[in-house]
C-alpha positions as CSV (number, residue, x, y, z in Angstrom):
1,X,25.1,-39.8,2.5
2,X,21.6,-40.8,1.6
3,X,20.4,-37.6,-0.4
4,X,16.8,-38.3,1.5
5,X,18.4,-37.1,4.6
6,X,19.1,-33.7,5.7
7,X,21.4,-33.3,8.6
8,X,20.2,-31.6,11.7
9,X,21.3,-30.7,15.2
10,X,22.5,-34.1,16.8
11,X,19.1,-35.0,18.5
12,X,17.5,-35.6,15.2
13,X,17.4,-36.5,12.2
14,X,14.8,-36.7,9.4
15,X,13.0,-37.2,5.9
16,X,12.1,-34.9,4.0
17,X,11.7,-34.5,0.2
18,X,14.4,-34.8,-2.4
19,X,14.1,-31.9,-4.7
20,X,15.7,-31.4,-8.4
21,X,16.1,-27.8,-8.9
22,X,17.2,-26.3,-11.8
23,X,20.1,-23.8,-12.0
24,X,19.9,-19.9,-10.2
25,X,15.8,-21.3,-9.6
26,X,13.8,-21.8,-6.7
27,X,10.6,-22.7,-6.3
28,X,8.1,-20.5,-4.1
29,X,8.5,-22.2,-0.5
30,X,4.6,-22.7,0.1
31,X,5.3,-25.3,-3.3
32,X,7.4,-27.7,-1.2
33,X,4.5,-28.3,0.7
34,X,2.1,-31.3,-0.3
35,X,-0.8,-32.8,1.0
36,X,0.9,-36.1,0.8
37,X,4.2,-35.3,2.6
38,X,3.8,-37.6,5.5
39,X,2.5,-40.3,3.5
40,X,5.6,-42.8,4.1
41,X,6.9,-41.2,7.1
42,X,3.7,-41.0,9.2
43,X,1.0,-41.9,7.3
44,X,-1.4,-41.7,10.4
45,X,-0.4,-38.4,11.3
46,X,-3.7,-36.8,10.7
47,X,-5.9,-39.7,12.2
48,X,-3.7,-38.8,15.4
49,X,-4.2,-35.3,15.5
50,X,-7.0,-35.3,15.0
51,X,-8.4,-37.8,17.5
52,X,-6.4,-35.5,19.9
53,X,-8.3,-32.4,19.1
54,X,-11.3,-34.5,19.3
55,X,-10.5,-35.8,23.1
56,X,-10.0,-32.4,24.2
57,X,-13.0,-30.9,22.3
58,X,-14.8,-33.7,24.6
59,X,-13.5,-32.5,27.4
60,X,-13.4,-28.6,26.9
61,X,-15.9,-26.6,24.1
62,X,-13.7,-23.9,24.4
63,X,-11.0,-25.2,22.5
64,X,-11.5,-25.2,18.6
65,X,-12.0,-21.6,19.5
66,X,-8.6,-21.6,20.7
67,X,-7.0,-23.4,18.0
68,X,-7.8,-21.3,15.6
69,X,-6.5,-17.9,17.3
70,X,-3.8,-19.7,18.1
71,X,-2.6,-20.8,15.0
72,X,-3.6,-17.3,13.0
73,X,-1.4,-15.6,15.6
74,X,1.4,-18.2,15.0
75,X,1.5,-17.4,11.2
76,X,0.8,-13.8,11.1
77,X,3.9,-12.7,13.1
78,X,6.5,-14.4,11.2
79,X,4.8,-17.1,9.2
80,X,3.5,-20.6,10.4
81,X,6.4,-21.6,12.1
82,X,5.0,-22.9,15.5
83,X,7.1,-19.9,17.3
84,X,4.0,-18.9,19.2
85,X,4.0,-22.1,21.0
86,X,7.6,-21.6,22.7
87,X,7.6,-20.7,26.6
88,X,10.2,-18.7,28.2
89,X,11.1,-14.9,29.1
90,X,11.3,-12.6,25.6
91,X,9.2,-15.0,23.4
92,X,5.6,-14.7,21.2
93,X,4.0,-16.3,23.7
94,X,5.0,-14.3,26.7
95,X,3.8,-10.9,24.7
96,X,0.7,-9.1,26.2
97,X,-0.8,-9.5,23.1
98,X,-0.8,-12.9,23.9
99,X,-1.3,-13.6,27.2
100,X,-4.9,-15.0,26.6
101,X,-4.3,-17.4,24.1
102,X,-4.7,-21.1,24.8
103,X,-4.5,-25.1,23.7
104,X,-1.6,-25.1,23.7
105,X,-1.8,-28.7,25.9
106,X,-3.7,-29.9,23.1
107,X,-1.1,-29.4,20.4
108,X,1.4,-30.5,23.1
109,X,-0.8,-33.7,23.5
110,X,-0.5,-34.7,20.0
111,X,3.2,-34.1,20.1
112,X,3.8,-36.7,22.5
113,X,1.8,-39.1,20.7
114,X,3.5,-38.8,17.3
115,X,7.3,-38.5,18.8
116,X,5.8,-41.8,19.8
117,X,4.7,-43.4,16.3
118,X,6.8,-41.2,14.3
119,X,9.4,-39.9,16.3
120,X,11.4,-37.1,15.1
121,X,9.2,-36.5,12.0
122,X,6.1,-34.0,12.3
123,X,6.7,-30.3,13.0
124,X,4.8,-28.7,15.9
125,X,3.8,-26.2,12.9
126,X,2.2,-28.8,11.0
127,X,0.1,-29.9,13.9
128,X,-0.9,-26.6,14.9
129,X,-2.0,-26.1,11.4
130,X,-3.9,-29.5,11.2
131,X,-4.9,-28.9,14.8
132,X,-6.9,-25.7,14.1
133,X,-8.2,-27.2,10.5
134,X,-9.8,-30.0,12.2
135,X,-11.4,-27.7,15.0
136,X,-13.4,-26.1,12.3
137,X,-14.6,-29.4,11.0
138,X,-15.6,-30.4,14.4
139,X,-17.8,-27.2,15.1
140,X,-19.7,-27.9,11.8
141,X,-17.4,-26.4,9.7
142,X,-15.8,-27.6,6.2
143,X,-13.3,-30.5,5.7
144,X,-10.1,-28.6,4.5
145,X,-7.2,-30.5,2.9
146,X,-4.0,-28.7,4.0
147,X,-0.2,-29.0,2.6
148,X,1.9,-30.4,5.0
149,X,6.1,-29.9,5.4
150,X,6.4,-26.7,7.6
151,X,9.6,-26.6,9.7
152,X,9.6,-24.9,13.1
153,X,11.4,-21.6,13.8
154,X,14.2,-21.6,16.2
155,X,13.2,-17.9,17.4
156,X,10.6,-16.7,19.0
157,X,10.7,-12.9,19.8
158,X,8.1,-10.9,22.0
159,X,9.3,-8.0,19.6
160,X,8.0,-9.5,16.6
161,X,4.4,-9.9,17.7
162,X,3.0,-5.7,17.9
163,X,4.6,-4.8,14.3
164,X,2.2,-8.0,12.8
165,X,-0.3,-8.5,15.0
166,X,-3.7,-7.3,14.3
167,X,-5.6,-5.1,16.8
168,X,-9.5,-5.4,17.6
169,X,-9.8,-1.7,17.1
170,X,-7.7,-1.7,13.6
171,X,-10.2,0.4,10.5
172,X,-10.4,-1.8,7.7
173,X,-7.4,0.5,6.0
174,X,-5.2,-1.0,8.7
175,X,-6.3,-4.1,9.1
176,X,-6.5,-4.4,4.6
177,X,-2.3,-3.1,5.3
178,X,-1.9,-5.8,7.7
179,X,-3.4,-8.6,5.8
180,X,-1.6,-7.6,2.5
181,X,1.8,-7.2,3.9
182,X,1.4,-10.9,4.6
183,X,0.0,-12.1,1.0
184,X,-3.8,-12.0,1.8
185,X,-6.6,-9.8,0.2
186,X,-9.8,-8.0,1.1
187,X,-11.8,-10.5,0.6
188,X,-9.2,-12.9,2.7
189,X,-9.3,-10.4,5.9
190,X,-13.5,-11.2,5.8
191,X,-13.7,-14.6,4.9
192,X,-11.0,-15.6,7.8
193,X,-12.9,-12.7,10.2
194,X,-15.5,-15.6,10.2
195,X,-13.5,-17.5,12.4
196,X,-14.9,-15.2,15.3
197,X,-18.7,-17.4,14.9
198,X,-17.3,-19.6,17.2
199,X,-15.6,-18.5,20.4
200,X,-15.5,-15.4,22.9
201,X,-13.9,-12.3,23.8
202,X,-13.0,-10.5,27.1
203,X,-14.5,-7.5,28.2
204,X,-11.2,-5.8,27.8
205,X,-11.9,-6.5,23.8
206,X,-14.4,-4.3,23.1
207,X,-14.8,-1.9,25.9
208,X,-13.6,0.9,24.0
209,X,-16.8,0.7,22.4
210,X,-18.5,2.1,25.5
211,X,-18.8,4.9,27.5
212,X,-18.9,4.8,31.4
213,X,-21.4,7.3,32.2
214,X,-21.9,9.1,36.2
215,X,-23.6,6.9,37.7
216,X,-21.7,4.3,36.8
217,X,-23.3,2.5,33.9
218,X,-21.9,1.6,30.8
219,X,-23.7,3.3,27.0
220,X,-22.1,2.7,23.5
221,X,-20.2,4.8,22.3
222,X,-21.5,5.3,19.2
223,X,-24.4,3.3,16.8
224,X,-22.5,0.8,15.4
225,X,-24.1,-1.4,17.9
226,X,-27.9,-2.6,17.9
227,X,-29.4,-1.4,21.1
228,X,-30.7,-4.3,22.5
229,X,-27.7,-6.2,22.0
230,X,-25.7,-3.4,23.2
231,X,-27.6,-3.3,26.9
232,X,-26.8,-7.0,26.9
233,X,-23.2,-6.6,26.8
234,X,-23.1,-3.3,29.1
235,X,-24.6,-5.5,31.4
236,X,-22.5,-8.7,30.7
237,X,-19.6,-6.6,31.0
238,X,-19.9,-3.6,33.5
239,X,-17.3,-0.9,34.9
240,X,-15.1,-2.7,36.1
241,X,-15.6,-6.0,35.2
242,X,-13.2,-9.2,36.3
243,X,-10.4,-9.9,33.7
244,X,-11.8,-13.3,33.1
245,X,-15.5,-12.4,32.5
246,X,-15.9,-13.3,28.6
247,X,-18.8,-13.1,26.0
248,X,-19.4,-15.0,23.0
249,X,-18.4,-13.8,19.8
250,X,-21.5,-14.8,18.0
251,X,-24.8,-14.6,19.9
252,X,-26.6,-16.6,18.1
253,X,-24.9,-20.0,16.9
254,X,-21.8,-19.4,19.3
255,X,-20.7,-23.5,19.4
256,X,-21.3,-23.6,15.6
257,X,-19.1,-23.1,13.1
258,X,-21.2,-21.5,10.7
259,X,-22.2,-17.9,8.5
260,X,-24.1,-16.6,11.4
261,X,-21.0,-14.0,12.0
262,X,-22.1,-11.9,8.8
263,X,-25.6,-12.1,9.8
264,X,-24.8,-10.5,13.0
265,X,-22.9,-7.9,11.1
266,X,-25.4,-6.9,9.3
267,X,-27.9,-6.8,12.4
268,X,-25.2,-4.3,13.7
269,X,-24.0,-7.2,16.2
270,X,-20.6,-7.7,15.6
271,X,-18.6,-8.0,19.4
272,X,-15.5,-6.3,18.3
273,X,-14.6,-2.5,16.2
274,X,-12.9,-5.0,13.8
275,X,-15.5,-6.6,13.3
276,X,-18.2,-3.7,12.9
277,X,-16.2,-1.6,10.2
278,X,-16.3,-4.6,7.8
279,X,-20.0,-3.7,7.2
280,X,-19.3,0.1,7.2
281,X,-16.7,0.0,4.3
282,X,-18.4,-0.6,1.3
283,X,-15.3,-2.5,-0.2
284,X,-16.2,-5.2,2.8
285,X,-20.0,-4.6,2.9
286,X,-20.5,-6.5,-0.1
287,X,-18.6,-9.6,0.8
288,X,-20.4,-9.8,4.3
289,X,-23.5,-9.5,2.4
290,X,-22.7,-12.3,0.1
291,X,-21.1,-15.0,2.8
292,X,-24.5,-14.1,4.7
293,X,-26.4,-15.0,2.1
294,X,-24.7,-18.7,1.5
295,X,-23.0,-21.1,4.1
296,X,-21.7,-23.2,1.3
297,X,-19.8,-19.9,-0.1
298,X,-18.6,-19.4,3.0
299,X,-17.3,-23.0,3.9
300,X,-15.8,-22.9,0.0
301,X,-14.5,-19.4,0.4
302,X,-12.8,-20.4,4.0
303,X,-11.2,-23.3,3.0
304,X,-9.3,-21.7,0.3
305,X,-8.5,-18.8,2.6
306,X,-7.4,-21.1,5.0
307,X,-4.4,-22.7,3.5
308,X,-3.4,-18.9,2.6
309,X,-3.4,-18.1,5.7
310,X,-1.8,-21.4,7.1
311,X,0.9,-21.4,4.0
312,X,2.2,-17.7,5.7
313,X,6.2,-17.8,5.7
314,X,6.1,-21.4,6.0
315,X,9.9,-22.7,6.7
316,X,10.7,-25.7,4.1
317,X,14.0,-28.0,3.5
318,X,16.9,-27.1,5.0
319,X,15.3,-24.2,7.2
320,X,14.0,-24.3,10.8
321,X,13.9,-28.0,12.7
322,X,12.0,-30.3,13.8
323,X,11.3,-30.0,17.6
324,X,11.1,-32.5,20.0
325,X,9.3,-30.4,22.7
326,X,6.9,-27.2,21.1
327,X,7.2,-25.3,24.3
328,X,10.9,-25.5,23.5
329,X,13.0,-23.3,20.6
330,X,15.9,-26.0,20.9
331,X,13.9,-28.6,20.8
């Protein structure tokens, strides 16, 4: 047999890389991914995604926003292996945790596109990945070059998501435990909080920072929260507020992709408790400070977190599949 081919289930088969390893060593799974791995196989595959990201970004402001919580909760619960994406009873997806996540048509889109031109070839993880990258780039944000080669999971478990997932009213101890138990530092958790300058939260997110007093009205609960901009949100956001009532994350530049967030830190307007202790810890304070200070540290600083982030317990070689249908563990 060809030694380029690698035998999967019956409905597939593809390419992959040939590797030469030495004897009782193997290499660190992130380092079978390359920049370069679709070159032969579907050399296009970028163009394509991202003119599908682009369609829908046309058509729906909301989704870069979307793209990029979807594919951080892909890859923190067991690693970027598109498992988020599957639909059914029991899976990531169908967690509470989950339930407001979207875009998924979008990666779904792209899919369908390259099982056309390259059928049988490009993981749903890998266009997840490539689909949130180029949502940043769209929004104003940096051009990040991203290893490619992830394999999709065949499980998907609604159990898996609570014991990784990060919670909006995590301290940064917590949210530091989370981060490191999946390879990423301090200075990782703020740089990739950024994401939240685009985008918006329910009301649900942050109510637990107010206080519903007699007569009805909401006041924060404690000052971590500039006045002003606290008013704006009781009042965006009242007692019993619909489910589907949202508010930007960033007030200022919300469509941009930008270093506003740490601004609004700083000016005690950050939306969410996890986003407000970064500027009370002083092991955070000072990184917030200095990605305030310069966008270009911050673009710089992002992109490297970025492929961190997106290189999470990727699935290489002879693991996982490649799926014919994301919304499907079985392809």
């Amino acid at each position: 047999m060809d030694p380029k081919l690698v035998r999967l289930p019956t409905f597939i088969l593809v390419s992959t890389f040939t590797l030469l390893l030495l004897p009782f060593f193997s290499p660190p799974v992130a380092s079978q991914l390359s920049s370069g791995f679709y070159s032969s196989s579907c050399p296009d595959v970028e163009l394509l995604v991202k003119n599908t990201v682009r369609s829908a970004y046309e058509l729906d402001s909301t989704i870069p926003a979307k793209l990029l919580r979807l594919v951080f909760h892909d890859c923190i619960v067991q690693g970027c292996d598109g498992s988020v994406l599957v639909e059914g009873n029991g899976t990531e997806r169908s967690d509470p945790a989950n339930k407001s996540l979207g875009g998924f048509y979008v990666v779904e889109s792209a899919k369908r596109l390259l099982e056309f031109w390259c059928p049988g070839t490009v993981s749903c993880a890998d266009i997840l990945v490539l689909a949130a990258r180029d949502a940043v780039e769209l929004t104003g944000g940096p051009s990040v070059v991203v290893p490619l080669g992830r394999r999709d999971g065949a499980v998907s478990s609604a159990a898996s998501v609570r014991p990784n997932m990060v919670d909006t009213t995590f301290t940064v101890d917590q949210l530091a435990q989370r981060f490191s138990s999946k390879g990423l530092s301090m200075d990782d958790l703020v740089i990739l909080s950024g994401a939240h300058t685009i985008g918006s939260a329910h009301c649900t997110a942050f109510s637990d920072r107010f206080n519903q007093l007699s007569d009805g009205t909401m006041a924060p609960a404690d000052g971590s929260l500039d006045k002003n901009y606290a008013m704006q949100l009781a009042s965006k956001c009242p007692a019993g507020a619909s489910d589907s009532v949202t508010t930007s994350n960033d007030p200022v530049t919300p469509s941009l992709f930008d270093n506003q967030y740490y601004g609004n830190l700083l000016a005690k307007k950050g939306l969410l408790q996890s986003d407000s202790v970064l500027v009370a810890d002083a092991r955070t304070k000072s990184t917030v400070e200095a990605l305030s200070r310069s966008q270009d540290a911050f673009f710089a600083s992002w992109a490297k977190s970025f492929v961190k982030l997106s290189t999470i317990g990727v699935k290489t070689g002879n693991e996982g599949a490649i799926r014919f249908l994301c919304a499907s563990a079985t392809g």
